[in-house]
C-alpha positions, 0 to 999 in steps of 0.5 A: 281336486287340485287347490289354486295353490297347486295349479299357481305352482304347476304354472310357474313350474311350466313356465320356468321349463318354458323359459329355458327351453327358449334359452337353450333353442335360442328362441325369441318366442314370447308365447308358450306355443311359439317357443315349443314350435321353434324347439321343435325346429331347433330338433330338426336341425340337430337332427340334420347336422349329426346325419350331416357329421355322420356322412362326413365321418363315414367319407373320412373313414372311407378315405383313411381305409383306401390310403391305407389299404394301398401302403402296407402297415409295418410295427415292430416292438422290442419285447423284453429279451434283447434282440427280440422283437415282435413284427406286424405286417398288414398289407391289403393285397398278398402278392406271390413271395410276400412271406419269403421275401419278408422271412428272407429280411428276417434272415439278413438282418440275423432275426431268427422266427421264434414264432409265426402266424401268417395269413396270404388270402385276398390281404397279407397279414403276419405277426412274427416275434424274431431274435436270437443271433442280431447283430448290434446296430439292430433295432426297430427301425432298422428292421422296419425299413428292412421289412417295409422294403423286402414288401415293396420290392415283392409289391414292385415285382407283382405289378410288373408282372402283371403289365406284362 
């Protein structure tokens, strides 16, 4: 059995829960059913704006996904040894000559390709870790620029011929 002590003890308890349950849905609720109704609602819309936030964040990454997709991404890190540098390429459509034409910017620019891993599929992807014979003025973005434009000569290329 439960003493009157007890049960004065639960209440205020229960009703100390109930004032900050009021606080946190900023319910103006003055009976204990009236604030768990209005944190019932206050759960419902929660709930509604994080379905709400995950559609925005689903709309925006299908967006950053179709810009990206349609410009290649290119990184080049300098690696420790002078002269060497590690190049990633990513572009989400392979077109025919993709690899010579960025192995031939390798190749102006004096990189030799210490190391290859190339993918040609549906989408082009190469990481490259070139050195040896560069010239001075070489660097990063010296050979970025130089990989960026041997992927869009190769991309403006296969989109003429494919009009034709």
């Amino acid at each position: 059995m439960m003493s009157s002590r007890e049960r004065k003890k639960q209440a205020a308890a229960l009703q100390e829960k109930l004032k900050i349950l009021r606080s946190i849905t900023h319910s103006h609720a003055l009976s204990n059913t009236s604030i768990i109704m209005d944190a019932s609602a206050y759960i419902k819309e929660l709930k509604q704006k994080v379905v709400r936030l995950n559609q925005e964040i689903a709309c925006a990454q299908d967006a950053l996904r179709h810009k990206s997709s349609s410009y290649p991404t290119v990184t080049v890190e300098t690696l420790g040894v002078q002269g060497s540098f590690l190049v990633n390429v990513f572009s989400d459509k392979s077109c025919p000559g993709l690899l010579v034409s960025v192995l031939e910017a390798f190749d102006e620019l004096g990189l030799s390709v210490l190391q290859a891993t190339a993918s040609c599929a549906d989408s082009f992807r190469l990481e490259a870790v070139g050195g040896e014979n560069v010239a001075d003025n070489v660097d990063e973005h010296v050979v970025k620029q130089a990989v960026l434009q041997a992927v869009r000569n190769c991309s403006e290329s296969g989109s003429e011929q494919d009009e034709e």
